[in-house]
SEZALO-553757 format. One record per residue (C-alpha): residue number from 0; x, y, z; residue in one letter. Coordinates in nm, 2 decimals. Layout:
<sites>
    k    east   north      up  r
  NUM       X       Y       Z  A
...
</sites>
This chain:
<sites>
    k    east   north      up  r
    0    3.62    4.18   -1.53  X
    1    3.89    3.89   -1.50  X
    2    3.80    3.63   -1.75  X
    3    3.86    3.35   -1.45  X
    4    3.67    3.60   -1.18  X
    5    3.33    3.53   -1.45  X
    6    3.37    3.19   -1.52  X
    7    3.40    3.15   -1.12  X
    8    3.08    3.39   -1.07  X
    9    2.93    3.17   -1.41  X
   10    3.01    2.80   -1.26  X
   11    2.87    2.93   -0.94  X
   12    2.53    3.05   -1.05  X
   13    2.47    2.77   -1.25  X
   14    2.51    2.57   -0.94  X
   15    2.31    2.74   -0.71  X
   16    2.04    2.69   -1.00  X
   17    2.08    2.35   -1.05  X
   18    2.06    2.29   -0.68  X
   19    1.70    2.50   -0.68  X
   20    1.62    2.28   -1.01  X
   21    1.70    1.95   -0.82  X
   22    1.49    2.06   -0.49  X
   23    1.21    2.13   -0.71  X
   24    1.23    1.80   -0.90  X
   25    1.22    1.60   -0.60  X
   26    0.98    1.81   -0.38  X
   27    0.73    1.74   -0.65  X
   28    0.84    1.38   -0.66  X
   29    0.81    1.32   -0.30  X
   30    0.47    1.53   -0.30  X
   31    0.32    1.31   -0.57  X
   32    0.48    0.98   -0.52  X
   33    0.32    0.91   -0.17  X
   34   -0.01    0.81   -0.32  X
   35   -0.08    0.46   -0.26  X
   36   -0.39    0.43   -0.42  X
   37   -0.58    0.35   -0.07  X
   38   -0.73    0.71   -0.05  X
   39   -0.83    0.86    0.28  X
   40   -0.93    0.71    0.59  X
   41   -1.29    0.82    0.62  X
   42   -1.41    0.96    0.94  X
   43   -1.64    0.80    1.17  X
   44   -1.57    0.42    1.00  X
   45   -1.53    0.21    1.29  X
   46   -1.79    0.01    1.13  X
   47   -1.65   -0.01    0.79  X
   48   -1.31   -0.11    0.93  X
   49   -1.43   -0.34    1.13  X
   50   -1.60   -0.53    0.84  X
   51   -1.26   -0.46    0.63  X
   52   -1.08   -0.64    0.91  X
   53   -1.31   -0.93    0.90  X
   54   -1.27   -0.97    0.52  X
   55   -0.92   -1.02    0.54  X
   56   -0.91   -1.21    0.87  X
   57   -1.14   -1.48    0.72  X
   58   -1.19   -1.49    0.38  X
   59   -0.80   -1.38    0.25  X
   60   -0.64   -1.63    0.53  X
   61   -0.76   -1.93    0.38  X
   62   -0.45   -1.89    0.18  X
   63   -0.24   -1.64    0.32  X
   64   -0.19   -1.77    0.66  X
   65    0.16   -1.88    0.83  X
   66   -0.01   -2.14    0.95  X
   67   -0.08   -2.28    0.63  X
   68    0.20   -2.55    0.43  X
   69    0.26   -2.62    0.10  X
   70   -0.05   -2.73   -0.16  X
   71   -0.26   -2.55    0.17  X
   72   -0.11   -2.21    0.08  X
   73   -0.28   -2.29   -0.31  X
   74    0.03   -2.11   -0.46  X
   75    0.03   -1.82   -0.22  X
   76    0.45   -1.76   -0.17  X
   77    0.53   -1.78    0.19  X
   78    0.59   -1.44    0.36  X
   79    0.26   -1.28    0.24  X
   80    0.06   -1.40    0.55  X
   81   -0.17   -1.18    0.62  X
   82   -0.22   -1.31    1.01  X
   83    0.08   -1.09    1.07  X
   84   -0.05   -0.76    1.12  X
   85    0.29   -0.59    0.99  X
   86    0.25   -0.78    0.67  X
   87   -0.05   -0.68    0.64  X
   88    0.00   -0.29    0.69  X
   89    0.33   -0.33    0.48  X
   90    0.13   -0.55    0.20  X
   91   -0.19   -0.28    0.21  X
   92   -0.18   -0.10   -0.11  X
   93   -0.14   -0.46   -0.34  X
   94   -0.40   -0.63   -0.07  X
   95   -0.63   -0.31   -0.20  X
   96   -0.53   -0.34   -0.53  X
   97   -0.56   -0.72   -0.63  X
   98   -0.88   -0.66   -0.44  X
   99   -1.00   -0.40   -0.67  X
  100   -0.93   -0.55   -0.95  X
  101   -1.09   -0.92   -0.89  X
  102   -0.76   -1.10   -0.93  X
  103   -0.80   -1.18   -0.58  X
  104   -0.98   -1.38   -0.43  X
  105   -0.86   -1.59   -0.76  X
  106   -1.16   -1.64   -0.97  X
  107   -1.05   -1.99   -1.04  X
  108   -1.06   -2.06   -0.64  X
  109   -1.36   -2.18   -0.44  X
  110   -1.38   -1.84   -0.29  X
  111   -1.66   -1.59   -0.35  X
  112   -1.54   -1.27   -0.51  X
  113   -1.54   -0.99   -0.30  X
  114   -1.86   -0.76   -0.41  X
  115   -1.79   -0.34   -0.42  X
  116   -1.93   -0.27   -0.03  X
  117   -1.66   -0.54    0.04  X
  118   -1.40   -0.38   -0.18  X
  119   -1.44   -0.06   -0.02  X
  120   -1.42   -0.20    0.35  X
  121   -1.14   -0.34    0.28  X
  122   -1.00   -0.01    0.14  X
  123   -1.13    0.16    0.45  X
  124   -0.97   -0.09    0.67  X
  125   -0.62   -0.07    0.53  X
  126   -0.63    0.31    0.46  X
  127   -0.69    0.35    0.80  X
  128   -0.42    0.20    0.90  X
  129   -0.54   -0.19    0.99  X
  130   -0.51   -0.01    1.32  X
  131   -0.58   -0.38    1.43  X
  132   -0.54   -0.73    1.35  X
  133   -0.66   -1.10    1.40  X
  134   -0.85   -1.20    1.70  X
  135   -0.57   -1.36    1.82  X
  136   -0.32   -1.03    1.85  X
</sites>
């Protein structure tokens, strides 16, 4: 065989498998990277939601309202207003998270921290896509 006729059919193969290498790669990236830690949206959780909802609505907009102004906010940055639905839903994984973790409500506010039942509707809420939002939407 033509030395240039293999290193065509070589430089071709190789290719075709680095190709199938790269689909692999990012098939299993994009399979495994779309966890955001909410979990699934339980079935028949209305009520859980609901609650969820309310926790977020009430207690979390104390600070993280576009209403609120300056020394109000208590050092929340402006944009993370949680009485817009779409910044809530965009926001849901780190609302979750800080949640989880007790960094939020801050423990050095006058807020009560959130207890595990609430924790969880709160997950259940925003895994479920906070299908809804404040009253007033």
């Amino acid at each position: 065989m033509n030395r240039n006729v293999l290193a065509v059919c070589t430089h071709r193969w190789l290719g075709i498998v680095w190709v199938g290498l790269l689909a692999a790669i990012l098939t299993v990236a994009i399979g495994c990277g779309g966890d955001d830690g909410l979990g699934d949206c339980p079935p028949a959780s209305q009520s859980q939601q609901n609650t969820g909802a309310t926790i977020v609505f009430t207690t979390c907009i104390g600070c993280h309202s576009s209403q609120l102004q300056g020394a109000d906010r208590r050092g929340v940055p402006d944009g993370m207003d949680f009485d817009v639905i779409d910044i809530v839903r965009d926001m849901a994984a780190d609302i979750y998270r800080t949640a989880e973790d007790g960094s939020m409500p801050p423990p050095t506010s006058d807020v009560t921290a959130l207890n595990s039942a609430q924790v969880e509707a709160v997950r259940v809420y925003l895994a479920c896509g906070a299908e809804f939002g404040p009253p007033s939407q």
